[in-house]
N, C-alpha and C positions, 0 to 999 in steps of 0.2 A: 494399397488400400485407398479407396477413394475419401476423398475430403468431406466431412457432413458441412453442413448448411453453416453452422456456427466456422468451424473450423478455416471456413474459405472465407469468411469475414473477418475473420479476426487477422491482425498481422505481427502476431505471436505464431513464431515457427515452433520453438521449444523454451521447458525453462530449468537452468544448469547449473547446479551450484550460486544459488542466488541470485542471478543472471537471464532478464528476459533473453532471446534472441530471436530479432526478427527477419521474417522471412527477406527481407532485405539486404540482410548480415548484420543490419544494424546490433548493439547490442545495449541493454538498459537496467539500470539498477533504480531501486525503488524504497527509498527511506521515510517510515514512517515518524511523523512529529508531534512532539506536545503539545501543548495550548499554555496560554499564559491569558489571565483574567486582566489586558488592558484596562476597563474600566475601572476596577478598585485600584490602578495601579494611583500613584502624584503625580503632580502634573510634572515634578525633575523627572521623577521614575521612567512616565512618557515620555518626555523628549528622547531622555536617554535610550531607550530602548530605539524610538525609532531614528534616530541617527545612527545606532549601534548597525541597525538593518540596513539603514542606505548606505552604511562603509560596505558593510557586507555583499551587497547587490553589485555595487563599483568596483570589487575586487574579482570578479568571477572572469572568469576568460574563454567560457562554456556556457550554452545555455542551459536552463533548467526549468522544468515544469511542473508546478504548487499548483495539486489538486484535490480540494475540498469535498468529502464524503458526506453525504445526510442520510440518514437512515431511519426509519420508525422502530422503539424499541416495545419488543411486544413483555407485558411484564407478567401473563399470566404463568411462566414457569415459576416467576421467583414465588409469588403468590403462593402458586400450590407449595413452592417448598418449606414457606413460613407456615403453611396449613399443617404438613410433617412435621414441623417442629413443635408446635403448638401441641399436638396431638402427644409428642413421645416425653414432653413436660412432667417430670415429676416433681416439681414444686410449684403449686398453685400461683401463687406469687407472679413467680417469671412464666406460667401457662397465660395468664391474666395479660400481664405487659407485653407477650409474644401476640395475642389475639388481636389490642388492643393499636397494636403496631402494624399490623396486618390489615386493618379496616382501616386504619391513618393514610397506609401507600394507597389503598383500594379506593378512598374517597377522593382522596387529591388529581387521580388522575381520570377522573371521570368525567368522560364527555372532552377531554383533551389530547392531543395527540405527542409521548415523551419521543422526541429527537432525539439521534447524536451524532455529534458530528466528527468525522476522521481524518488527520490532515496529512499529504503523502508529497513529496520533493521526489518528481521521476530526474533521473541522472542518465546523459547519454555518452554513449561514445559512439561515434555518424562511423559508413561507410569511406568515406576518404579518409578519413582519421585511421581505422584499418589497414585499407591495400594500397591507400596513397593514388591521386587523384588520376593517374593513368589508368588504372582497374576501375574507377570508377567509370572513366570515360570509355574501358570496351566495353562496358556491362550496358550500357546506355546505349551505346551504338548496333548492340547484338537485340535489342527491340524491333531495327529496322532491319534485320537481315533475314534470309529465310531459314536458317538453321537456328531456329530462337531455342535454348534450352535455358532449363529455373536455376538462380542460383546456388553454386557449387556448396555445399555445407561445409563450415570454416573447420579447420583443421585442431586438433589437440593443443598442437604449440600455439597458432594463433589464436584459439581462446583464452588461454592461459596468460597470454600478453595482453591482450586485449581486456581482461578481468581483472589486470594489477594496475592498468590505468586508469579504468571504471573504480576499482575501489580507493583510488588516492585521492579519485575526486568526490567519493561520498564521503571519505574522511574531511578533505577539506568543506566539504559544505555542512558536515556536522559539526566541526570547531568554530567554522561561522555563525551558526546558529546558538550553540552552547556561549558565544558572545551575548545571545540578543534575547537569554534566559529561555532557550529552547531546548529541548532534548531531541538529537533524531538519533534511530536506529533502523540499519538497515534489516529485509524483510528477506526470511531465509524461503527455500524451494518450498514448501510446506503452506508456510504462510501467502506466497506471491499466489498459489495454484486457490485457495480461498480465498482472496481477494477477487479475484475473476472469476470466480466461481458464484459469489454474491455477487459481485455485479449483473449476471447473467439470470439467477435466481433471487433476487432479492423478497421475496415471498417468503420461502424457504429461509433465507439466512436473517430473518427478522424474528424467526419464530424458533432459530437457536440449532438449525438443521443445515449438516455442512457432510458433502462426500469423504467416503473413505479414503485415504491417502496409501497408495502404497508401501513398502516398507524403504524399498531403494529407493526412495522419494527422498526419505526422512534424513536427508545428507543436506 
């Protein structure tokens, strides 16, 4: 089957047990992060945190890439849902404080636009890291030959290897972070295929609207 338009842009081949893999062989894991309100932190609180992070940074032997999400949050679902609640109120009282609380969100954001923002640590493990830097170097050299073929799709066992060194180093870079009062956790088959999915349709995933998943997805 031929490639659609998205598809041939993207350099996501598949995604496998947690596990981007790219059409490169590369393969990438993707740990979503907390936030932590620096400003009301003290000014020790400060230091300490960011000395905590620049150990952190200094300790890595891999690189990694912290990528910041912004999103527009559309709120009129939650609206209508306080409008349901309001309605199915049987004690005046709290119908009152339900209304009351419903025209408070409704005012506040009027004429403003509510943001959020999502914070994600990509984790890789390269092609040389894989087949070790002689497979790299024929895969490179077969661009200039005339029998050019795509590359080979990585084998069971080599995923398998290859997925227990990718996850030792999102464990390490989440015990790093759990230093520096951060929580990450990694993003299962489910969740990676919606994140791409809103990046693509960001319209749609503002207004709370996300494709079906299949069921052998859901691993």
């Amino acid at each position: 089957m031929p490639e659609s338009a998205t598809q041939a842009f993207l350099e996501v081949q598949d995604i496998r047990e947690g596990v981007l893999l790219l059409k490169n062989n590369g393969i990438r894991g993707v740990l979503m992060a907390s936030s932590i309100n620096f400003a009301l932190k003290s000014e020790e609180e400060q230091t300490a945190i960011i000395y905590a992070f620049q150990n952190f940074l200094n300790s890595l032997d891999f690189f990694c890439q912290i990528v910041v999400q912004s999103r527009n949050i559309n709120i009129t679902p939650y609206l209508d849902s306080l409008k349901d609640l309001e309605e199915k109120q049987t004690n005046q009282l709290l119908k009152e404080q339900t209304a009351s609380y419903r025209e408070f969100i409704k005012n506040m954001v009027v004429g403003d636009v509510v943001m959020t923002k999502n914070f994600y640590v990509v984790v890789p493990y390269n092609l040389m890291e894989i087949f070790g830097t002689k497979a790299v170097g024929k895969n490179f050299l077969n661009q200039f030959s005339g029998n050019q073929t795509q590359n080979q799709p990585m084998k069971d066992d080599e995923f398998q290897r290859c997925k227990t060194q990718l996850w030792q180093r999102m464990e390490y870079l989440s015990m790093g972070l759990r230093r520096c009062g951060i929580e990450a956790m990694p993003l299962t088959t489910p969740e990676l295929i919606e994140l791409f999915w809103s990046i693509h349709h960001p319209d749609q995933a503002e207004i709370g609207y996300y494709p079906e998943i299949l069921p052998e997805l859901l691993k």
